[in-house]
C-alpha positions as semicolon CSV with decimal commas, in nm:
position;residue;x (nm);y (nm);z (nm)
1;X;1,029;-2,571;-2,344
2;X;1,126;-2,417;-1,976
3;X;1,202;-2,725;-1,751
4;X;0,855;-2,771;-1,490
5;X;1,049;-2,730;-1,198
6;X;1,108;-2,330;-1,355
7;X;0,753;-2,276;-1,441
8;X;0,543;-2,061;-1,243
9;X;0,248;-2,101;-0,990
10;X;0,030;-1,874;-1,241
11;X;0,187;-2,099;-1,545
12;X;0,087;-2,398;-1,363
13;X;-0,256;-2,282;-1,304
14;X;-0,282;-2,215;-1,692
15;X;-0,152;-2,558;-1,761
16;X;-0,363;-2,713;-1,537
17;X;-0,652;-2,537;-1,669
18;X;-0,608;-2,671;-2,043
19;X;-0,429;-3,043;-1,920
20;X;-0,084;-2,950;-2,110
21;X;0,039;-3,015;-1,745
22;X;-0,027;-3,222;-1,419
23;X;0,015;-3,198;-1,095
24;X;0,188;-3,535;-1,082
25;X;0,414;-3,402;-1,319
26;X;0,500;-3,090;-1,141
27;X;0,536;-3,237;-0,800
28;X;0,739;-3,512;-0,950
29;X;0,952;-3,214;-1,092
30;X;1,001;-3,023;-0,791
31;X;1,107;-3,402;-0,573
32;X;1,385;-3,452;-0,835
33;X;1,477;-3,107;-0,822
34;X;1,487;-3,158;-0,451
35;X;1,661;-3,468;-0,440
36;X;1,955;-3,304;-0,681
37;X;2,009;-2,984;-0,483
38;X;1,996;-3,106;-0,146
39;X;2,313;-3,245;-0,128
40;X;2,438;-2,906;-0,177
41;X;2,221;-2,659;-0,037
42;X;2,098;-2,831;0,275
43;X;1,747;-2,618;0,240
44;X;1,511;-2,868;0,350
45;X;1,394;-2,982;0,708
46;X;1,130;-3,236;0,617
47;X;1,073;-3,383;0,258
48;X;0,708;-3,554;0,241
49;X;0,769;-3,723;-0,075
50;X;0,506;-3,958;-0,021
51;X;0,259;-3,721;0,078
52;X;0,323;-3,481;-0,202
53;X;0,243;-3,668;-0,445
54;X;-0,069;-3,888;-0,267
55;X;-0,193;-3,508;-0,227
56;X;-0,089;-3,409;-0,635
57;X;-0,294;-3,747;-0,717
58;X;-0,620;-3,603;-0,555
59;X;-0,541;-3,243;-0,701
60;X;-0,533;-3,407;-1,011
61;X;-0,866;-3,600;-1,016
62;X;-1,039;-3,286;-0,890
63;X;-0,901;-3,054;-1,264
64;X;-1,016;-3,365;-1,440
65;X;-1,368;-3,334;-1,274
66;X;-1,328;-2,976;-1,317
67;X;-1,371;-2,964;-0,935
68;X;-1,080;-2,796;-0,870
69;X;-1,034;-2,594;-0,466
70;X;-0,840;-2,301;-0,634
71;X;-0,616;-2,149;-0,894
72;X;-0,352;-2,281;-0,646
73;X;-0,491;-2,665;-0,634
74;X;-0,181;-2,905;-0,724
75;X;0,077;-2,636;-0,706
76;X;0,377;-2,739;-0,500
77;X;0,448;-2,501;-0,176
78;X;0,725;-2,583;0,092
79;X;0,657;-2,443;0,424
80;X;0,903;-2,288;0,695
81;X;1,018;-2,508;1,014
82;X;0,866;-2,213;1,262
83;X;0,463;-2,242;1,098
84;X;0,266;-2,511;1,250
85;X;0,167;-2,755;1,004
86;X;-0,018;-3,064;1,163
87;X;0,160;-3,365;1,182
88;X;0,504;-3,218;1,128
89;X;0,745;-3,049;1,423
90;X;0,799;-2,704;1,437
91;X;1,196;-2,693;1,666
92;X;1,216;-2,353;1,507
93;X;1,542;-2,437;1,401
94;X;1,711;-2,514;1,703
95;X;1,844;-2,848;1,840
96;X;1,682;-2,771;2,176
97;X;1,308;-2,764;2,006
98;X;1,008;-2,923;2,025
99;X;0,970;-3,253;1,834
100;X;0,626;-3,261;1,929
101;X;0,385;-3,316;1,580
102;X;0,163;-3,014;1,536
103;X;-0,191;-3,075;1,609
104;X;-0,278;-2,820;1,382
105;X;-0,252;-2,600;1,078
106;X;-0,191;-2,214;1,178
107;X;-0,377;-1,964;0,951
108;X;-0,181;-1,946;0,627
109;X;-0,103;-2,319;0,621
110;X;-0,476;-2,377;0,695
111;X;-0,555;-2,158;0,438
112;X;-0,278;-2,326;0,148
113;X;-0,453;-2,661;0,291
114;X;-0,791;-2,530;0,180
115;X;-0,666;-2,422;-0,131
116;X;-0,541;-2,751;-0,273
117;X;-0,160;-2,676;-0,250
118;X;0,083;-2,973;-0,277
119;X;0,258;-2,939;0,070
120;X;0,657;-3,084;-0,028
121;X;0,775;-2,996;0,321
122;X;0,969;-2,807;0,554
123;X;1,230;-2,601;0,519
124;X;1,540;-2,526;0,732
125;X;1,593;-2,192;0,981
126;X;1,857;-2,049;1,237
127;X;1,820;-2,103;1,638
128;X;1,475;-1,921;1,686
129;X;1,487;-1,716;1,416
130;X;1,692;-1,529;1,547
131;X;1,967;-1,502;1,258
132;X;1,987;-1,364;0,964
133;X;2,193;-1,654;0,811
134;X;2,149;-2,032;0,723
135;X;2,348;-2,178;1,051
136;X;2,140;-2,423;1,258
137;X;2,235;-2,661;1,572
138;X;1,961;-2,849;1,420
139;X;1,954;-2,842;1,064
140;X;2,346;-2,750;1,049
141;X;2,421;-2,471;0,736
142;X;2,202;-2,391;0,503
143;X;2,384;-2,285;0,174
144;X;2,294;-2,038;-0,145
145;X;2,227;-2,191;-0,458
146;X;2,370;-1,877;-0,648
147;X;2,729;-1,976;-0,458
148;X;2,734;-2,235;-0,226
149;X;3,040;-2,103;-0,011
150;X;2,760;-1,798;0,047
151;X;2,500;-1,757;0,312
152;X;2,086;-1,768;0,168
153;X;2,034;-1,521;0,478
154;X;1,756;-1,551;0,716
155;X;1,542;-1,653;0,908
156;X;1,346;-1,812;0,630
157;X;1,683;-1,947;0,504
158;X;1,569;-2,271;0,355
159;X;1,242;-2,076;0,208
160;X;1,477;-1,878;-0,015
161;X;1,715;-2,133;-0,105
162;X;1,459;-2,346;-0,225
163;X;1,282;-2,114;-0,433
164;X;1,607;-2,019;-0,629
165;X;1,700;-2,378;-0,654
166;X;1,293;-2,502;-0,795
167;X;1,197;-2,661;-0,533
168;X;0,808;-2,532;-0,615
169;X;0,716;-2,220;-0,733
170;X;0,586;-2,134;-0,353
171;X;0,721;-2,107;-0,007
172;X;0,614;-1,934;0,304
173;X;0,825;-1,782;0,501
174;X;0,780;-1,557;0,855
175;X;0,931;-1,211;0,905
176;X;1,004;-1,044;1,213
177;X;1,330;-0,819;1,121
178;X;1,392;-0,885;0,746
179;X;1,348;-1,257;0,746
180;X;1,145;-1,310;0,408
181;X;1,315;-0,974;0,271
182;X;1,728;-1,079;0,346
183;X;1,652;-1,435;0,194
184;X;1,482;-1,322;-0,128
185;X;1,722;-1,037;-0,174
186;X;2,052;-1,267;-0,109
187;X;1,870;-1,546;-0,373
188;X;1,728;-1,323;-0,607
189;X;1,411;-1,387;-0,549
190;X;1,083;-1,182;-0,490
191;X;0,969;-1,170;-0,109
192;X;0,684;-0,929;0,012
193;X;0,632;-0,876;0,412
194;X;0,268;-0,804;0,448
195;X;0,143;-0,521;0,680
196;X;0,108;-0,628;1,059
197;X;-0,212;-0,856;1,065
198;X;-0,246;-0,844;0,679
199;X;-0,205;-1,225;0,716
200;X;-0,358;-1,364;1,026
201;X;-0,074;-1,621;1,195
202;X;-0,045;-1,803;1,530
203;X;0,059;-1,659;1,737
204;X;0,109;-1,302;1,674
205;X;0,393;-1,036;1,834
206;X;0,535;-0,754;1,771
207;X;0,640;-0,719;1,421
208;X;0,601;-1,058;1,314
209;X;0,416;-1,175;0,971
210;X;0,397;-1,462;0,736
211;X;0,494;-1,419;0,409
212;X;0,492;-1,487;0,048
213;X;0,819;-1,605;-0,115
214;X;0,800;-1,672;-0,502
215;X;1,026;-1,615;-0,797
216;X;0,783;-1,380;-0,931
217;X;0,520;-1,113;-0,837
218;X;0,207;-1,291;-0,974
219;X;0,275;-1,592;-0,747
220;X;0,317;-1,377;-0,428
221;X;-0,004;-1,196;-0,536
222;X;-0,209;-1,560;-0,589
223;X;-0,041;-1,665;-0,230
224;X;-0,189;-1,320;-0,105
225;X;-0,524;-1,438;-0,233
226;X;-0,496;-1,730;-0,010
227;X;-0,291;-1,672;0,343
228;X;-0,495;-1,340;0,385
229;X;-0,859;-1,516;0,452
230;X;-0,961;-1,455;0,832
231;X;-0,859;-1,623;1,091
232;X;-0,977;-1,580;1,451
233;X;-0,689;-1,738;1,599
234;X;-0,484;-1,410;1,510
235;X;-0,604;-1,125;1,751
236;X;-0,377;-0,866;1,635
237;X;-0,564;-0,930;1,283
238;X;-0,649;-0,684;1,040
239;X;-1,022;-0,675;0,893
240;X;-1,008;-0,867;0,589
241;X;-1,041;-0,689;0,265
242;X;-1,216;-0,911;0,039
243;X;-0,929;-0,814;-0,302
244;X;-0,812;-1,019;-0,561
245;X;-0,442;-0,926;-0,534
246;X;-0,342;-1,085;-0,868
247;X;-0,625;-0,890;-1,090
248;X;-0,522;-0,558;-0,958
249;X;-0,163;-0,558;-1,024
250;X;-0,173;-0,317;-1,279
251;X;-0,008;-0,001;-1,176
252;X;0,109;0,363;-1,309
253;X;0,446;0,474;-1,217
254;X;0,384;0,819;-1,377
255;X;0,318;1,090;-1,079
256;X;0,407;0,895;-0,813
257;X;0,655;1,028;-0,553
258;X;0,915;0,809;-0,442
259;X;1,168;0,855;-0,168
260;X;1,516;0,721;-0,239
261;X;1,713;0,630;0,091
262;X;2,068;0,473;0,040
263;X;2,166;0,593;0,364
264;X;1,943;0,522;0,675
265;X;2,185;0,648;0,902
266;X;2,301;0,350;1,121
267;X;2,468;-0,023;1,025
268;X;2,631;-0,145;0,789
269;X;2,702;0,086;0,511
270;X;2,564;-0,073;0,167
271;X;2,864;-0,211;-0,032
272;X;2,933;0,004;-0,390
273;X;2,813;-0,241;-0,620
274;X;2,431;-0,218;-0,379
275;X;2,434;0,152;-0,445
276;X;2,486;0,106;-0,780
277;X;2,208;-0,129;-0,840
278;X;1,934;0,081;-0,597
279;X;2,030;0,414;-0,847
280;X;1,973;0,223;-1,146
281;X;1,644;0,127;-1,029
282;X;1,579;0,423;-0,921
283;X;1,655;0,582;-1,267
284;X;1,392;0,330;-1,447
285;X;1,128;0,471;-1,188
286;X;1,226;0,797;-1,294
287;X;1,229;0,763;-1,681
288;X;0,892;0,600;-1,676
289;X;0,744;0,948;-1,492
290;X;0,821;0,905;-1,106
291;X;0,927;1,193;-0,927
292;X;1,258;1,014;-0,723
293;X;1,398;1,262;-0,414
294;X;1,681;1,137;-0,193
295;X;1,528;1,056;0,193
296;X;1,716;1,155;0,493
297;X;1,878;0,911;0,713
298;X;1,654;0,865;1,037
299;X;1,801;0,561;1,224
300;X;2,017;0,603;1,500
301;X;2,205;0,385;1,748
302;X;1,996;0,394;2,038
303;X;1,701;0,266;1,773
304;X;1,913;-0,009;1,687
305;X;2,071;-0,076;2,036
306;X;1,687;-0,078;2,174
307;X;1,573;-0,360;1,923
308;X;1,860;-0,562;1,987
309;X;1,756;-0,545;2,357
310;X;1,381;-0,582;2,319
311;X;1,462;-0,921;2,119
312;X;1,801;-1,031;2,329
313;X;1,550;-1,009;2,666
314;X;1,249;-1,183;2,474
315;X;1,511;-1,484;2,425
316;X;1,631;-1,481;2,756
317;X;1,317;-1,517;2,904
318;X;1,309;-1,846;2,737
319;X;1,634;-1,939;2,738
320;X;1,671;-1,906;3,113
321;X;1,372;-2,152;3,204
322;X;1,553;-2,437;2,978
323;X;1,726;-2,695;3,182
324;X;2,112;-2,705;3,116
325;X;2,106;-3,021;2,868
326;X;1,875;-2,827;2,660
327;X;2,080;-2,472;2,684
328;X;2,382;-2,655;2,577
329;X;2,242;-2,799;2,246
330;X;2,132;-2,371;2,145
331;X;2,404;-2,296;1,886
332;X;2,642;-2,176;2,088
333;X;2,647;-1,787;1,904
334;X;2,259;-1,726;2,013
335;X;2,319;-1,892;2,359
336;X;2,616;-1,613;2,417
337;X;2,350;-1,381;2,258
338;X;2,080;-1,432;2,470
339;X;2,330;-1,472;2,824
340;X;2,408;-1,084;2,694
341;X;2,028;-0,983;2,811
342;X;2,153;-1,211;3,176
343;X;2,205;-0,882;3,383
344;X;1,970;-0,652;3,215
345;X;1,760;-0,482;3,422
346;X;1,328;-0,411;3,407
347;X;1,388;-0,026;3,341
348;X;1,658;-0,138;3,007
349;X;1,416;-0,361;2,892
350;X;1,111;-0,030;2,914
351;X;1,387;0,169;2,805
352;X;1,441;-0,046;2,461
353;X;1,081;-0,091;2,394
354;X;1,106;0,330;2,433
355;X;1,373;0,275;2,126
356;X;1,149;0,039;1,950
357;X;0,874;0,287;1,891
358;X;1,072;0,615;1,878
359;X;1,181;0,339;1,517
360;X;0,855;0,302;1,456
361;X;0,757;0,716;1,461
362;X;1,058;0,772;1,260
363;X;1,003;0,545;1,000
364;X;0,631;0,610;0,890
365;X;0,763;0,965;0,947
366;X;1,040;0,933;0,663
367;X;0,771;0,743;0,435
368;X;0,497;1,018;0,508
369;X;0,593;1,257;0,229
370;X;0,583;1,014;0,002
371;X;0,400;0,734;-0,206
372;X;0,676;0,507;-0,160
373;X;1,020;0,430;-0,096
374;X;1,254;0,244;-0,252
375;X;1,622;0,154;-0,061
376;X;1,869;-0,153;-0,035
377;X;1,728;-0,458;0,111
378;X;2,039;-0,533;0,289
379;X;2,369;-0,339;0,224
380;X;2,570;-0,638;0,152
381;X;2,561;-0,930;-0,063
382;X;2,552;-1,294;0,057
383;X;2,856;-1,380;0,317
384;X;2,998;-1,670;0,409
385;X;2,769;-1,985;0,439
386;X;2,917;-2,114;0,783
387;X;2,913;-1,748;0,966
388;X;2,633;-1,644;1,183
389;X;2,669;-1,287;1,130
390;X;2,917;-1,095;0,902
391;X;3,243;-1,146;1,037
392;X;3,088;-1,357;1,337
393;X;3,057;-1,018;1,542
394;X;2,825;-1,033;1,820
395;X;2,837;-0,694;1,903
396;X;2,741;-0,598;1,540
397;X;2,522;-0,874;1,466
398;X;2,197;-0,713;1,375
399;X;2,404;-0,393;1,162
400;X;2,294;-0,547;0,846
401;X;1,948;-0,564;0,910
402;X;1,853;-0,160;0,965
403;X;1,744;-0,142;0,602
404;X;1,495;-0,386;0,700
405;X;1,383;-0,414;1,065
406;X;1,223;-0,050;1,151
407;X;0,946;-0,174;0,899
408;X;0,852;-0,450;1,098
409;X;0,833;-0,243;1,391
410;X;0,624;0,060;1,196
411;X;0,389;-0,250;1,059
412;X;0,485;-0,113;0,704
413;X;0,417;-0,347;0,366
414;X;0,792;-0,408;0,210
415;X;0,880;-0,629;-0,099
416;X;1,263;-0,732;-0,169
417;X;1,281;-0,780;-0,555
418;X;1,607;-0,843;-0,744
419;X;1,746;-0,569;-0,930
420;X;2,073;-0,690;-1,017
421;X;2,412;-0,851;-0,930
422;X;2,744;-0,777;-0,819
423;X;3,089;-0,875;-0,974
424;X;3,087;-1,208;-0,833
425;X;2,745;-1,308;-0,983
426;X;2,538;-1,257;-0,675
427;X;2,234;-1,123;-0,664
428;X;2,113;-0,741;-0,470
429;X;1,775;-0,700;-0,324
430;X;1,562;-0,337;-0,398
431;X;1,357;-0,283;-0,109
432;X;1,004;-0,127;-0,217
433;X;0,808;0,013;0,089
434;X;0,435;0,124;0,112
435;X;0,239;0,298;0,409
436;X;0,097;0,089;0,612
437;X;-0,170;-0,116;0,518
438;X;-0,108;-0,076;0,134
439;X;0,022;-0,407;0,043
440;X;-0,133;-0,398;-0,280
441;X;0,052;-0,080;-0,354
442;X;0,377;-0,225;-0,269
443;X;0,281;-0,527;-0,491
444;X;0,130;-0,318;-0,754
445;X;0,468;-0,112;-0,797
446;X;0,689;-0,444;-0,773
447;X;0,506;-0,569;-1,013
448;X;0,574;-0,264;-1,275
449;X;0,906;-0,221;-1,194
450;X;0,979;-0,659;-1,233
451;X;0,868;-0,544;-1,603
452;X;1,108;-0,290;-1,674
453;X;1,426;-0,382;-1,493
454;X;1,705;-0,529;-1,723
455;X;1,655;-0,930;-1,778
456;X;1,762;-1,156;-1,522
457;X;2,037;-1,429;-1,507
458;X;1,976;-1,836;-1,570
459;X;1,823;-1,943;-1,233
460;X;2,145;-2,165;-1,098
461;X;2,173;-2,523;-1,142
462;X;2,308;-2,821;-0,931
């Protein structure tokens, strides 16, 4: 019989349903599992043991009255450090954070709240979120379960770690350059990063969502469900669609046209073993009737260059109104990074917003012709666990992110699903993306090709 911290939120649901399971017994599952990873992995912020299970007590009594909230009631979730959840901080990762407990839920915690969920805690993320690794000044390194000398990525570092190690079947994570996407893709794990206002949060910016990370499709679809319910509080919202994500994932691959970009013409160029993995998918897309044509790089420097800016000035602006004893507990790496935006001027700042959306136009662009494309999450496999960045290169530090980040900025639905390994056992990310506001279409095909692809290795163990 598969172990409960390994079962699935849908496979909880069912065993809920019929009492084979409880959701004493699976919270209970996912604390032990907690309690013999952490040690290692370092992926959690805030473990609510207590609270877990008072809450999987209640779930319980309410499938024995048959009074259940939702298919979702009992099922363990861990949430990220950045989402306001009331009566736990939100530092967003950072030593120099608020310790202030949140007064409130935002949207998709609200939502999760409603639902029943089993709330285990909070996980661990990088100085504001602005990393794609697991290194914290206030949670120190977070580590991957598939290698623990490797890096889980980020922002929503702890998220993925956690789902790869069983803490749960649920997390959710936020995404503003790749941060559900790099996670899932350097733990193996499925991640989808909704459309722009596909899942009201608090508050919104540019390019920022909340997101569903799971070990399988189904579970991000039932989270979907859930975290997209309307919520005024978000006034870059979309209208909600009233859908039933998980009872529409049934999909044809025949006829569809799918745009295969390995090269996006900027950053880090994806590692052999990545290109390798992307063409095999691509070949099961083909041989189960896609059409698959090669896309044309469309990124360039000065796309890249004006991101970095448009982020590295956003962080200044904070970083300068701190008083000294709180700049000097920033990890030192994002202090230097945000000091870089010290002498930029107004008309940089326009001009990298300029950059931002000539990303944006090229990206729906390049997707136009096509139903969907498929690429490398990230061109490289985990790195090391203690490095901010590849190499700890400032001046490259967001290169491995352009397979990612212009589909934040074009507002774009895009799912990381695991497609394979390299020689050392870890696991490569396939990026599916949709046009924008198809997030069912993204999930739809994720879910078709998570059927076909070749079978998956043992989830790792502590």
């Amino acid at each position: 019989m598969t172990d409960l911290h390994d079962l699935s939120a849908h496979d909880l649901w069912m065993g809920y349903r019929t009492g084979r399971i409880s959701p004493v017994e699976a919270t209970k599952a996912a604390l032990m599992r907690i309690e013999a990873w952490e040690p290692k992995i370092n992926a959690m912020y805030i473990t609510d043991a207590d609270g877990a299970l008072k809450a999987a007590r209640a779930s319980e009594q309410r499938w024995h009255r048959g009074e259940q909230l939702s298919p979702l009631d009992g099922v363990p979730v861990t949430i990220k450090d950045n989402i306001g959840t009331k009566g736990w901080p939100a530092p967003i990762g950072t030593a120099a954070g608020d310790m202030t407990p949140g007064r409130a839920d935002a949207p998709p915690v609200a939502r999760l709240r409603e639902a029943g969920c089993v709330f285990l805690g909070k996980t661990t993320m990088p100085d504001f979120g602005m990393l794609a690794s697991g290194v914290s000044s206030l949670h120190g390194v977070t580590r991957n379960p598939w290698n623990t000398k490797r890096n889980p990525a980020g922002s929503s570092s702890g998220a993925g770690a956690a789902i790869a190690a069983g803490y749960g079947p649920l997390a959710l994570g936020t995404d503003i350059g790749g941060s559900v996407r790099l996670p899932a893709a350097y733990n193996g794990i499925f991640a989808l990063k909704p459309s722009l206002g596909r899942v009201p949060i608090n508050p919104p910016w540019l390019g920022r969502v909340t997101g569903p990370m799971t070990r399988t499709v189904a579970d991000a679809a039932m989270l979907m469900n859930h975290i997209t319910r309307p919520d005024a509080r978000d006034w870059m919202s979309l209208p909600h669609e009233e859908r039933d994500y998980l009872n529409t994932l049934g999909s044809e691959v025949r006829g569809l046209r799918i745009g295969l970009l390995l090269d996006i013409g900027y950053g880090t160029k994806p590692q052999p073993a990545v290109t390798a993995a992307v063409r095999d998918a691509a070949k099961l897309l083909e041989a189960a009737g896609a059409r698959v044509e090669p896309v044309k790089p469309f990124l360039t420097e000065a796309m890249v260059q004006g991101l970095n800016t448009v982020f590295q000035a956003r962080a200044w602006a904070d970083f300068e109104l701190m008083p000294p004893e709180r700049q000097a507990k920033v990890l030192p790496f994002i202090a230097a990074w945000c000091r870089g935006a010290k002498t930029l001027s107004a008309a940089d700042a326009m001009r990298g917003l300029g950059q931002v959306f000539a990303m944006r136009e090229a990206a729906v662009f390049a997707t136009e012709p096509y139903d969907f494309l498929i690429a490398p999450t990230t061109p490289i496999t985990a790195y090391d666990a203690e490095e901010a960045c590849p190499g700890n290169d400032i001046a490259a530090a967001v290169n491995h992110l352009c397979f990612t980040a212009p589909f934040n900025m074009s507002e774009q639905p895009a799912a990381s699903i695991c497609t394979g390994y390299d020689d050392d056992g870890l696991p490569i990310g396939l990026q599916i993306i949709g046009h924008r506001f198809d997030d069912i279409g993204v999930l739809r095909l994720a879910a078709r090709y998570e059927e076909m692809r070749p079978a998956l290795k043992p989830w790792p163990q502590p």
